[in-house]
Backbone of each chain as ProteinMPNN parsed JSONL, in Angstrom:
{"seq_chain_A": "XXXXXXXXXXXXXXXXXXXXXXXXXXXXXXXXXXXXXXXXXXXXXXXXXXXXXXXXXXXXXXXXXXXXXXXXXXXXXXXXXXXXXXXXXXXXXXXX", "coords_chain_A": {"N_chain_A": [[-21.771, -15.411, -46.96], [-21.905, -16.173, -50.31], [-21.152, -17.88, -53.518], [-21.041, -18.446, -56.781], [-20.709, -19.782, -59.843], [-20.99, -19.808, -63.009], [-21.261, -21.19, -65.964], [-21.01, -20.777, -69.615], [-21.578, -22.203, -72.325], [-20.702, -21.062, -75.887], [-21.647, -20.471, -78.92], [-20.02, -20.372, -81.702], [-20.477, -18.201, -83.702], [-21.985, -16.526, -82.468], [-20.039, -15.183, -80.402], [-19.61, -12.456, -80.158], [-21.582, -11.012, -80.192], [-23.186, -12.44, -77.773], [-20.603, -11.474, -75.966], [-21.606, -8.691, -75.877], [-24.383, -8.741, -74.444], [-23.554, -10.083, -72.32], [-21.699, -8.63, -70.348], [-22.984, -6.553, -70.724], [-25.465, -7.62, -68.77], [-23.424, -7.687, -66.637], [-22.832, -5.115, -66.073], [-25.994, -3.735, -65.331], [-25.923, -5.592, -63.292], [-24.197, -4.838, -60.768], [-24.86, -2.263, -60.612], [-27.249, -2.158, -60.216], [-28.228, -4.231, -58.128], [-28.763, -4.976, -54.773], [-26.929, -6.432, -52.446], [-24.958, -7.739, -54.094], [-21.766, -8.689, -53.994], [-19.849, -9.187, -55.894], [-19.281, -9.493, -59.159], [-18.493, -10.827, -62.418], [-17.276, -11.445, -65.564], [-15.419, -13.738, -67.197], [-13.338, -15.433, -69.136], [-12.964, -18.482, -70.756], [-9.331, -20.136, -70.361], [-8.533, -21.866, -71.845], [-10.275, -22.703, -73.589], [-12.081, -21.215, -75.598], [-14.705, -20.59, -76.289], [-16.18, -20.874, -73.9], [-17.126, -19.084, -71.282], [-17.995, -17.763, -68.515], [-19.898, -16.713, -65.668], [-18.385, -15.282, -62.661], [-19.883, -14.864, -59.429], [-20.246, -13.125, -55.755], [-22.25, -13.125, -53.535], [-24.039, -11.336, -51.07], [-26.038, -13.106, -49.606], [-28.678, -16.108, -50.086], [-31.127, -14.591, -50.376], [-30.588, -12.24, -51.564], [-29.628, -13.416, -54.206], [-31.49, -14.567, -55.345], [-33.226, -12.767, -55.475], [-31.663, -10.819, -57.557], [-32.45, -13.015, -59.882], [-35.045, -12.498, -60.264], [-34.984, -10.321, -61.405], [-35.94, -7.664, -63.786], [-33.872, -6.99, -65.206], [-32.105, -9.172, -65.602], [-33.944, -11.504, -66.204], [-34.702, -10.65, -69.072], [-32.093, -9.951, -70.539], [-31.507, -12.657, -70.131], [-32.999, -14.416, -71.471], [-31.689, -13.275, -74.022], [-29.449, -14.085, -74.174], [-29.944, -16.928, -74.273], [-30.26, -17.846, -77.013], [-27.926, -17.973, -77.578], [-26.323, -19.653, -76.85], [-24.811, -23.229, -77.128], [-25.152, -24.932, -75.895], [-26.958, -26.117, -72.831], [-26.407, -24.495, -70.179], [-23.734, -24.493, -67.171], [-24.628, -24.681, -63.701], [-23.169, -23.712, -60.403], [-23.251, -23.512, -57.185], [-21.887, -22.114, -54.229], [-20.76, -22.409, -50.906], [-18.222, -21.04, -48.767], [-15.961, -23.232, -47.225], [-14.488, -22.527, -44.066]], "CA_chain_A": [[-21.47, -15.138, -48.378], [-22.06, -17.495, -51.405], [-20.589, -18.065, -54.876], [-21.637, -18.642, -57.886], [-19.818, -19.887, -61.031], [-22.196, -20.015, -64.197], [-20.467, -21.356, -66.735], [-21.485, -20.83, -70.366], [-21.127, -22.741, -73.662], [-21.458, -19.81, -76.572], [-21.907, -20.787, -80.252], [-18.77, -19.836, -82.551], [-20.473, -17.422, -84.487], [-22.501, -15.403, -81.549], [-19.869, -14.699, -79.08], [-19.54, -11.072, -79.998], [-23.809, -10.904, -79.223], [-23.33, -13.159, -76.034], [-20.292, -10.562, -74.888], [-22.286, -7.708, -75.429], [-25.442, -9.039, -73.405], [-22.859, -10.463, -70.536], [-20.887, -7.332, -70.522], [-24.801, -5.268, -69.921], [-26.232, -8.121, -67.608], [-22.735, -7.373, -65.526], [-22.809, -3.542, -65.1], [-26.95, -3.444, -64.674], [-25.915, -6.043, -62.031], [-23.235, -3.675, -60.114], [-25.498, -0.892, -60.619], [-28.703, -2.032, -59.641], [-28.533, -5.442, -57.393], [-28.266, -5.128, -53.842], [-26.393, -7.388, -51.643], [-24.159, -8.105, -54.816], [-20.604, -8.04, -53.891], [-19.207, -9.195, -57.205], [-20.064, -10.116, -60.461], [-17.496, -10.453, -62.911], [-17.231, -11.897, -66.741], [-14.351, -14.107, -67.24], [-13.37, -15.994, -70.99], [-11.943, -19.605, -70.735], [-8.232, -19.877, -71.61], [-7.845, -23.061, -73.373], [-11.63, -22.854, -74.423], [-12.058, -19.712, -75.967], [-16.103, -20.525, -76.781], [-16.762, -21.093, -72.534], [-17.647, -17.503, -70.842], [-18.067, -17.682, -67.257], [-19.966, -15.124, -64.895], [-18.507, -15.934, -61.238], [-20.2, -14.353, -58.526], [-20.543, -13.392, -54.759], [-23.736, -12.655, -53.027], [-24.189, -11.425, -49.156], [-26.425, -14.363, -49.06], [-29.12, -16.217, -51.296], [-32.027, -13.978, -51.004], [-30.035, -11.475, -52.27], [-29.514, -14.041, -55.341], [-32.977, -15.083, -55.788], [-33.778, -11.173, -56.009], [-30.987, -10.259, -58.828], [-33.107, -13.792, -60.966], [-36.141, -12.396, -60.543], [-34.683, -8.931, -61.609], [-36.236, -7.424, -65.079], [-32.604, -7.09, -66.313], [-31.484, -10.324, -65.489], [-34.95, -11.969, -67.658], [-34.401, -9.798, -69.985], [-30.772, -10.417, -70.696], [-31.075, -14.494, -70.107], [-33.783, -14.578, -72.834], [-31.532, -12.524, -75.123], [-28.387, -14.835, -74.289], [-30.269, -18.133, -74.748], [-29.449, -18.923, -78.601], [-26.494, -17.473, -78.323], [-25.879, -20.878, -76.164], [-24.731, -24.138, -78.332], [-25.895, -25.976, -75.212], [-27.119, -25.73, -71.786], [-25.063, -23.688, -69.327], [-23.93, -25.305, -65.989], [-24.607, -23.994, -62.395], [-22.756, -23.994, -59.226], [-23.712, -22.718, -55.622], [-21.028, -22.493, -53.205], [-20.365, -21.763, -49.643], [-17.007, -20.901, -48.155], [-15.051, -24.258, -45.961], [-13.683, -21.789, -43.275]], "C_chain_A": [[-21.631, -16.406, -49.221], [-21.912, -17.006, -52.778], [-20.87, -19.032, -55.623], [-20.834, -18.54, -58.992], [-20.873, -20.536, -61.904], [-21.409, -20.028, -65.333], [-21.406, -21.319, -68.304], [-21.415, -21.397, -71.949], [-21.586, -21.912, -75.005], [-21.136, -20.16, -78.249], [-20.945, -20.092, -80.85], [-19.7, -18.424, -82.786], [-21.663, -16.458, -83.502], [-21.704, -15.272, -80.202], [-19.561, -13.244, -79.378], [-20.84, -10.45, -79.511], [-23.424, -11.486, -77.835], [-22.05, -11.774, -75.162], [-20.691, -8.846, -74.566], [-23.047, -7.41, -74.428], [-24.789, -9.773, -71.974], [-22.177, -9.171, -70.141], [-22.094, -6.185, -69.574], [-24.866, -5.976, -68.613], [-24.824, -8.011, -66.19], [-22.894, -5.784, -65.1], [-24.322, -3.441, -64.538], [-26.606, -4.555, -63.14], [-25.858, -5.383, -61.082], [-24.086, -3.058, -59.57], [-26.292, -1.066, -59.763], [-28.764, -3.276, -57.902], [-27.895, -5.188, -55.56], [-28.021, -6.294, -52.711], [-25.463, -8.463, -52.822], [-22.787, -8.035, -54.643], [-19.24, -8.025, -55.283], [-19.56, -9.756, -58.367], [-19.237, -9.916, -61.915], [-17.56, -11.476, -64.047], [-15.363, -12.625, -67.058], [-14.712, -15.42, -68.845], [-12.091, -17.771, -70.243], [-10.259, -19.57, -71.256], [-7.629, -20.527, -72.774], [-9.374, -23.534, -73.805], [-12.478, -21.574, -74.966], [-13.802, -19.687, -75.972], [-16.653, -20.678, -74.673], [-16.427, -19.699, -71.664], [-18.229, -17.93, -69.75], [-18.649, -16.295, -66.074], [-19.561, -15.997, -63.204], [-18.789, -14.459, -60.309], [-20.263, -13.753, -56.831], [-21.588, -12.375, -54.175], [-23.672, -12.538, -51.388], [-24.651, -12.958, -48.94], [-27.648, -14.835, -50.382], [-30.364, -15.744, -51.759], [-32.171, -12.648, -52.005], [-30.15, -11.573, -53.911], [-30.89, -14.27, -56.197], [-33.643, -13.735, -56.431], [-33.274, -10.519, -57.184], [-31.806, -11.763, -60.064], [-34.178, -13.273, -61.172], [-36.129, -10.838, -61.338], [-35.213, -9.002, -62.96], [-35.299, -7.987, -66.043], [-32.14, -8.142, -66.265], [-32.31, -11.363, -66.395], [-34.703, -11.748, -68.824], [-33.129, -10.088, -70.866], [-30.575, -11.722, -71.07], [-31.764, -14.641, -71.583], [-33.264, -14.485, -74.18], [-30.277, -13.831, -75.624], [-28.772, -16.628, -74.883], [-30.076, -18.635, -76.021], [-28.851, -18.54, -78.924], [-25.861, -19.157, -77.91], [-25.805, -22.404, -76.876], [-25.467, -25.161, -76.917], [-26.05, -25.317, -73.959], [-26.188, -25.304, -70.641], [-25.152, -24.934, -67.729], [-23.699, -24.532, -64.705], [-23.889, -24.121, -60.959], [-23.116, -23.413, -57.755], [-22.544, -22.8, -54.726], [-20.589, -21.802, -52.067], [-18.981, -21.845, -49.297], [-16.989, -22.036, -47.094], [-14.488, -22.917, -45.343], [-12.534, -22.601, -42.572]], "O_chain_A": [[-21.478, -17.537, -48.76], [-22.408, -15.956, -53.187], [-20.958, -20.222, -55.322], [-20.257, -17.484, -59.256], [-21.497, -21.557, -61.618], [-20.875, -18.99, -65.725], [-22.525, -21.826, -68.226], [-21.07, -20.515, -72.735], [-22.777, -22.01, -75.3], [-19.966, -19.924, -78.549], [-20.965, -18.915, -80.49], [-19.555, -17.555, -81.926], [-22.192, -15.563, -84.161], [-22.272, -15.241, -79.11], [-19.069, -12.789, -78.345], [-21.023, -9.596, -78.642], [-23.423, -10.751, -76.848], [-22.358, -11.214, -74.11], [-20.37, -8.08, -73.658], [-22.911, -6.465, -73.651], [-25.363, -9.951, -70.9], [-22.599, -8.932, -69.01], [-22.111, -5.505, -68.548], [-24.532, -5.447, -67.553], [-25.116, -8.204, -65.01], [-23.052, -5.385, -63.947], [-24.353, -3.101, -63.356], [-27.06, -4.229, -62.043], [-26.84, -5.107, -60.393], [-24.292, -3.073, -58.356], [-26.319, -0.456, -58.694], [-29.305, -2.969, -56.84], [-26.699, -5.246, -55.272], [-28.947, -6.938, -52.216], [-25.273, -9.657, -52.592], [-22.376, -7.069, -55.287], [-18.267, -7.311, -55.524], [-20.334, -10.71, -58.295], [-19.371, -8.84, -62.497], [-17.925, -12.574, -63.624], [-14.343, -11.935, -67.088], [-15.72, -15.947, -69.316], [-11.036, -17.919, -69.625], [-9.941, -19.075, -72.337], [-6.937, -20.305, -73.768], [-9.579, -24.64, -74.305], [-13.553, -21.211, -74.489], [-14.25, -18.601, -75.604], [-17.852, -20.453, -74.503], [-15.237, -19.433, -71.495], [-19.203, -18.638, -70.004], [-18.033, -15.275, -65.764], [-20.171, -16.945, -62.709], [-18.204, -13.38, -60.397], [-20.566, -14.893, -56.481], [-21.675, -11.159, -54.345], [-23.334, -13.44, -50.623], [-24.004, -13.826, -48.353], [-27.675, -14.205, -51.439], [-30.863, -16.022, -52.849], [-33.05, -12.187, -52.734], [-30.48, -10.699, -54.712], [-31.136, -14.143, -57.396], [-34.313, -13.614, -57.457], [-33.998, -9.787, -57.861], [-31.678, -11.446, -61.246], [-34.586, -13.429, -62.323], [-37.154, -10.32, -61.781], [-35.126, -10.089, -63.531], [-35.397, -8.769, -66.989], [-31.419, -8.242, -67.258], [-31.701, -12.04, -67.223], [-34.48, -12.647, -69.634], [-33.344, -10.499, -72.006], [-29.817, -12.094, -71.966], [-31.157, -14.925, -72.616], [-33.711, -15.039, -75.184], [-30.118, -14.351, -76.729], [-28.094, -17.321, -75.642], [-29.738, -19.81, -76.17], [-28.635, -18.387, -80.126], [-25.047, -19.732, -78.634], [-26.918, -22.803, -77.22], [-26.276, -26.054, -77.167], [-25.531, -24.219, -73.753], [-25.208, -25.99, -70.349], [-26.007, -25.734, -67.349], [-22.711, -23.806, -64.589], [-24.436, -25.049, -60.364], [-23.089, -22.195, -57.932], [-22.272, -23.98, -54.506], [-20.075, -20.689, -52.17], [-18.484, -22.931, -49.595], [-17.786, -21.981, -46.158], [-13.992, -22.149, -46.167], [-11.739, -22.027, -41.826]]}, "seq_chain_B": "XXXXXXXXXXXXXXXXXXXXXXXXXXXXXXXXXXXXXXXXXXXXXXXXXXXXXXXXXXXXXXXXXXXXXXXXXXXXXXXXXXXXXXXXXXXXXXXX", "coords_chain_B": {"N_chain_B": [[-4.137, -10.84, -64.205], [-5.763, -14.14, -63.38], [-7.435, -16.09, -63.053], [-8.767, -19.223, -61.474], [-10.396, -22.237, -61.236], [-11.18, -25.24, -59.455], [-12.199, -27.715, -59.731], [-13.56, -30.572, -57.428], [-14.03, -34.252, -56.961], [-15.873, -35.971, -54.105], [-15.26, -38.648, -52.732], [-17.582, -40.313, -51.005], [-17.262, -41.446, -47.962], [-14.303, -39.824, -47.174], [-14.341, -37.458, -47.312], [-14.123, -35.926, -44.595], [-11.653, -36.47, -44.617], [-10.372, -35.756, -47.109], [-10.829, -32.741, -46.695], [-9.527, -31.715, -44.247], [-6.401, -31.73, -45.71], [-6.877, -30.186, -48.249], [-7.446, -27.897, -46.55], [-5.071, -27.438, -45.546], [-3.789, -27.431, -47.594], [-4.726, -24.256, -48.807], [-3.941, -23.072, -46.898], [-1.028, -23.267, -46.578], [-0.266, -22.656, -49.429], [-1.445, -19.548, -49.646], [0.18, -18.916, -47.397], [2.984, -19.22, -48.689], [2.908, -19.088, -51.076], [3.918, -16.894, -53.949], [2.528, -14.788, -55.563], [-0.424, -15.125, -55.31], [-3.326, -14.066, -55.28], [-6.075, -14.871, -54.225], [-7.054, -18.242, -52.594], [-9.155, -20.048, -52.181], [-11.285, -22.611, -50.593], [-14.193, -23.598, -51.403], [-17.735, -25.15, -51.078], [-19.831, -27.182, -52.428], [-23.3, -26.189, -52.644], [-25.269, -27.763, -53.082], [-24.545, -30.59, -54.367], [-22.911, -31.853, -52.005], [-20.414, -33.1, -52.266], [-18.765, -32.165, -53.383], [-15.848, -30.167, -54.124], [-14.758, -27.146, -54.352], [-11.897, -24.979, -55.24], [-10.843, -21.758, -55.529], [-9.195, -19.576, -57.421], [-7.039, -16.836, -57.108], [-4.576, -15.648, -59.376], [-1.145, -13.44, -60.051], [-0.226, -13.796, -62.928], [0.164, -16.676, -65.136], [3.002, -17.48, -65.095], [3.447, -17.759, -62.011], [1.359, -19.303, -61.18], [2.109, -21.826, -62.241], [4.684, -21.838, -60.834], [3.519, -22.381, -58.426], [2.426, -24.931, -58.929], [4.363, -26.465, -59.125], [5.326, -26.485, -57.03], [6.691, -28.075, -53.762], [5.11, -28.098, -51.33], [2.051, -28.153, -53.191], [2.605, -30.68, -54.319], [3.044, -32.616, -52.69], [0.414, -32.265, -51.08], [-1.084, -32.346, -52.874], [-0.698, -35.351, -53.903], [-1.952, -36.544, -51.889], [-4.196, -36.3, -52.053], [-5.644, -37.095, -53.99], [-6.365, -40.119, -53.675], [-8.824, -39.752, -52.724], [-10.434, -39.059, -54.349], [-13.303, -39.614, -56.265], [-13.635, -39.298, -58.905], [-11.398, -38.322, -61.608], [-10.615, -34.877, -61.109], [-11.797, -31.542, -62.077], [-10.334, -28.398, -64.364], [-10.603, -25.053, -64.653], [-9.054, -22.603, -66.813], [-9.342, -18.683, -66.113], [-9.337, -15.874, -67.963], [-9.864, -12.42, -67.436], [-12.816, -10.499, -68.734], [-13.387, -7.65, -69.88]], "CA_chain_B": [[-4.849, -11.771, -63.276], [-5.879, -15.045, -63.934], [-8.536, -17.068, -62.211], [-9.084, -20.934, -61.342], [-11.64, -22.856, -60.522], [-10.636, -26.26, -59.539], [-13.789, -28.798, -59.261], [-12.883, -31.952, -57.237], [-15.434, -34.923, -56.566], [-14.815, -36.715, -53.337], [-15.54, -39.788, -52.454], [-18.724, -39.94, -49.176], [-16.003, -41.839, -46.748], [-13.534, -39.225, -47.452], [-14.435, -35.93, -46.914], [-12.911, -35.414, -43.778], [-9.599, -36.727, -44.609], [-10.024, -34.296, -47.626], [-11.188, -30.91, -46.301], [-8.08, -31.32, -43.836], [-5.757, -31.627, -46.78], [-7.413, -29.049, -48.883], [-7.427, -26.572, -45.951], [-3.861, -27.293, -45.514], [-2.901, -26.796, -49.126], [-4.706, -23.234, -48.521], [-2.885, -22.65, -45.733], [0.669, -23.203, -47.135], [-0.516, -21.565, -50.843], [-1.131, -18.189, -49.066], [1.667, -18.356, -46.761], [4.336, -19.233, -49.174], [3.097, -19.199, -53.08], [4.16, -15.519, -54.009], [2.146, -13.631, -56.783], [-1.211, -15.833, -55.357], [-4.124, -13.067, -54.52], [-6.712, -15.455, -53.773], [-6.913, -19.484, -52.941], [-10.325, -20.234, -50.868], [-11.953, -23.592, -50.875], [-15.539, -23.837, -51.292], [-18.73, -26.68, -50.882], [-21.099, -26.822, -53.779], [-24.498, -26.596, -51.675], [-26.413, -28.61, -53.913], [-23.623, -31.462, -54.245], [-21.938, -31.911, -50.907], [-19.44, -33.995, -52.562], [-18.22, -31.525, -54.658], [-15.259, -29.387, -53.685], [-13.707, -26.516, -55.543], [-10.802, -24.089, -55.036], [-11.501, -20.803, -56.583], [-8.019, -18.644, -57.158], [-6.174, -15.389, -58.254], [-3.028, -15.176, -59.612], [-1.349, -12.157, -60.764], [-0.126, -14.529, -63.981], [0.733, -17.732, -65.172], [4.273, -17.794, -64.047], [3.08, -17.84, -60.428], [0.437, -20.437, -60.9], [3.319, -22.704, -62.659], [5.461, -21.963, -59.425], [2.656, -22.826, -57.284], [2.073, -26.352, -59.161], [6.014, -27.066, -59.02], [6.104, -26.554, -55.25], [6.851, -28.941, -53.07], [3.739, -28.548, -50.733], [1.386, -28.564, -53.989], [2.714, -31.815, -54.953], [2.75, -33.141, -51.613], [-0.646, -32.86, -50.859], [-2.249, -33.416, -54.019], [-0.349, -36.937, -54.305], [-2.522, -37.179, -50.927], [-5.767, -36.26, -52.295], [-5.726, -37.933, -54.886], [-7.542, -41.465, -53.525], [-10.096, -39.54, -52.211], [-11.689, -38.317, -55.593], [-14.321, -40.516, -57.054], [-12.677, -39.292, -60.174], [-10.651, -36.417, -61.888], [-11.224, -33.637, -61.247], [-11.86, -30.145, -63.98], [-9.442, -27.331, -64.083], [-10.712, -23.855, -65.866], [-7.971, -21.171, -66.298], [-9.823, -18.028, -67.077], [-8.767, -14.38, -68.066], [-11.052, -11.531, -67.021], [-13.534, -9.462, -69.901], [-13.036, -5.606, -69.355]], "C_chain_B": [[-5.271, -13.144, -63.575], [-6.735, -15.474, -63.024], [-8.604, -18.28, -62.464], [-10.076, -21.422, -60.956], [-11.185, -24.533, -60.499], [-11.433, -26.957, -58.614], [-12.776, -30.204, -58.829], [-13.986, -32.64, -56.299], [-15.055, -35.994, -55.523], [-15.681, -37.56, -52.81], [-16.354, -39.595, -50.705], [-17.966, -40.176, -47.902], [-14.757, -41.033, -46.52], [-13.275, -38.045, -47.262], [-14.41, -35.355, -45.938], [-11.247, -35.806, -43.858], [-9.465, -35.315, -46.424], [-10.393, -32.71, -47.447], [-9.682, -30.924, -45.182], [-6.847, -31.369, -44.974], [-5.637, -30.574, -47.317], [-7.307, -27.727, -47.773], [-5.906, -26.389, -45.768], [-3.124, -26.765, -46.584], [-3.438, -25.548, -49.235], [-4.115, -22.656, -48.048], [-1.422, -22.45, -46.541], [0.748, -22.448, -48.782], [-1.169, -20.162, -50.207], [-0.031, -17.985, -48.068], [2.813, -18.323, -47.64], [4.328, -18.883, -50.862], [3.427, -17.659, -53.239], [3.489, -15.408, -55.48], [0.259, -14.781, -56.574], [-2.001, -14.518, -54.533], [-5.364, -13.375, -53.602], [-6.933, -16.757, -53.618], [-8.09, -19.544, -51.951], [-11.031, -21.921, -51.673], [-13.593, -23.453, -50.9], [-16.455, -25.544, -51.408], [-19.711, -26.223, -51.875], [-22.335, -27.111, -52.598], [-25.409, -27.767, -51.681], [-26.073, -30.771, -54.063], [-22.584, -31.199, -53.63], [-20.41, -32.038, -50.742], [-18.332, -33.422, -53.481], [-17.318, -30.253, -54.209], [-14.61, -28.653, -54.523], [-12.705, -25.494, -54.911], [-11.004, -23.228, -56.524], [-10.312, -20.005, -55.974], [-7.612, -17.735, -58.024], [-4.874, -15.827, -57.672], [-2.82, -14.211, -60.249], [-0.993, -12.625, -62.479], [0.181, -15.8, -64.344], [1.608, -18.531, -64.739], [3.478, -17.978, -62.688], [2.68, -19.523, -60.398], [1.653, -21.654, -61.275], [4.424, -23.199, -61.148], [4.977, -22.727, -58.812], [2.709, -24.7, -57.747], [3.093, -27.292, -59.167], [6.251, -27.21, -57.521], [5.915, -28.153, -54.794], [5.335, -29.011, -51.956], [2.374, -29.008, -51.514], [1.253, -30.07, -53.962], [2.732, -33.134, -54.056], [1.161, -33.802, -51.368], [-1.594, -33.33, -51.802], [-2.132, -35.02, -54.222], [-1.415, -37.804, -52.705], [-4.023, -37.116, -51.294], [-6.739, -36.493, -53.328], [-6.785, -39.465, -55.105], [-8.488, -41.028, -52.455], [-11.221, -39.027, -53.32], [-12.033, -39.802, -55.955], [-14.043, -40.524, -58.493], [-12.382, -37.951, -60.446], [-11.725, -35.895, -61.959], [-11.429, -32.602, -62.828], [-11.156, -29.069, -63.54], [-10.172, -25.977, -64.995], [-9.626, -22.677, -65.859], [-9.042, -19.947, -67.111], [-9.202, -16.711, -66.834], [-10.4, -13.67, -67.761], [-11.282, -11.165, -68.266], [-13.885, -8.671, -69.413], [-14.08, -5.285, -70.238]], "O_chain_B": [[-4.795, -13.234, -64.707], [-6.55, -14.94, -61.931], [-8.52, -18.625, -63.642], [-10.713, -20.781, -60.121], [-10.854, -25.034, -61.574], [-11.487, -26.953, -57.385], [-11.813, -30.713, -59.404], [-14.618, -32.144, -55.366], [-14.174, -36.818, -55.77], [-16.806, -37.216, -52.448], [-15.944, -39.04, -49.686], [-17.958, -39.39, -46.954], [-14.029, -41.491, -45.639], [-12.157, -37.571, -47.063], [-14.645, -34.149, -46.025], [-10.179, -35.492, -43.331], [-8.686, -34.384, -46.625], [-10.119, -31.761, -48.181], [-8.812, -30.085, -45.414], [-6.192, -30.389, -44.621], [-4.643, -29.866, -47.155], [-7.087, -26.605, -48.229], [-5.459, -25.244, -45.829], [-2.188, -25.965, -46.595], [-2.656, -25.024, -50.027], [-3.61, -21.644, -48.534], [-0.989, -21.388, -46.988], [1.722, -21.808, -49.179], [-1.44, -19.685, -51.309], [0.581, -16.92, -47.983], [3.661, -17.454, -47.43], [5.243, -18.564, -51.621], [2.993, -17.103, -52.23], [4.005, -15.971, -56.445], [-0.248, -15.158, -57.631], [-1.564, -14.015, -53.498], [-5.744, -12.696, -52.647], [-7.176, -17.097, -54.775], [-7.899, -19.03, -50.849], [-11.178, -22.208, -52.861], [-13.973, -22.993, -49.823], [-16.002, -26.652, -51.697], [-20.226, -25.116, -52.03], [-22.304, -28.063, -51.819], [-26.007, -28.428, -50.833], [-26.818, -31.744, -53.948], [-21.582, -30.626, -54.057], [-19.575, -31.615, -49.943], [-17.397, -33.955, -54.079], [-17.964, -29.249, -53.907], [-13.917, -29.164, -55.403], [-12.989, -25.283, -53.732], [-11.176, -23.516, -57.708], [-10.157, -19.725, -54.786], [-7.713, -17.704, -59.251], [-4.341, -16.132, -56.605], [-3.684, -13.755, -60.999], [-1.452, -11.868, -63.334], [0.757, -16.221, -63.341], [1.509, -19.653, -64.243], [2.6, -18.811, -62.914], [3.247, -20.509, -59.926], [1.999, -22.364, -60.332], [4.759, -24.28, -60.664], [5.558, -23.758, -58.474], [3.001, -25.567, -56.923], [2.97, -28.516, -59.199], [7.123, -27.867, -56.952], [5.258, -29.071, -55.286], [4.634, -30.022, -51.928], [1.621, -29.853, -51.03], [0.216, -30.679, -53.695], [2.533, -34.292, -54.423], [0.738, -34.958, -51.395], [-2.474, -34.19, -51.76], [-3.035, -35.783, -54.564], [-1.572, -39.003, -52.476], [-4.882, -37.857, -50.817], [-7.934, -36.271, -53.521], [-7.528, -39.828, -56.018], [-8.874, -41.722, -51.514], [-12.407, -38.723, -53.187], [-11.326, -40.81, -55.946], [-14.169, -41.518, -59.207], [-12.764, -36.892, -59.947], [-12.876, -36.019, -62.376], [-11.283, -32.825, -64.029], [-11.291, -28.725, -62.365], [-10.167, -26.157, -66.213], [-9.458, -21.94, -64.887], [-9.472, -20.075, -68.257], [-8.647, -16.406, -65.778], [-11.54, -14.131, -67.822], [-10.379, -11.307, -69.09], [-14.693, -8.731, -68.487], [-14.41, -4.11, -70.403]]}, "name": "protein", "num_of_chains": 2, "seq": "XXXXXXXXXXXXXXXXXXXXXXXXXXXXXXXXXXXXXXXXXXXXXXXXXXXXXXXXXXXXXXXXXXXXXXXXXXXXXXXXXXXXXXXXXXXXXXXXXXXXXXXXXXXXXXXXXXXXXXXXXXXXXXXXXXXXXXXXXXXXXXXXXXXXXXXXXXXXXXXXXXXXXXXXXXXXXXXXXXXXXXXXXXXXXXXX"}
């Protein structure tokens, strides 16, 4: 399994656009992506403008397959100037 | 619910004296913290060096508990001179 925390920095005056298009790019996730086990929209609490999708994936071809996905292009493209700056990525495997 | 993500950057000589720590403060925050649903450590893939703890609580109170305990405060005062520097805390609420 591997997790994924995509953190997002969202311009005052487009986070009602950015939680529309995170809101979609989470249920077509669900819906469509297999080997998705979660995919979930979470809001900063003492940064109200930082929107977070954290993830977990069987594994990372799984992952590579939900980027290359229509809806996932589709979606990023839409979210991009909603973004006051560049988002930041994490990858992470479970310490057992 | 509440979610954490708690990024911590650890020093190259160090990271076995902190993954035993860190697995310990797992250990004793699911045996004893009460209202804690999830506490798992993870390894950023990309940056080795980079350890986070990704957790549910069912609310604030809890997490408060948890950071008052006595094992918390224990081992963090131990894992402390193993970061290269502070760490980042995010508290986030879920978007329904």
């Amino acid at each position: 399994m591997i997790k994924i925390v995509a953190k997002n920095f969202i311009k005052e005056d487009k986070m009602d656009e950015f939680i529309a298009l995170a809101k979609n790019l989470v249920e077509e996730t669900n819906k469509n992506d297999e080997g998705c086990l979660k995919y979930e929209l979470f809001q900063d609490m003492n940064n109200p403008n930082v929107y977070t999708i954290i993830e977990e994936w069987e594994n990372g071809e799984f992952l590579q397959k939900h980027i290359a996905s229509k809806h996932f292009k589709e979606i990023i493209l839409q979210i991009d100037p909603c973004c006051e700056k560049p988002g930041e990525m994490n990858i992470y495997k479970k310490v057992e």
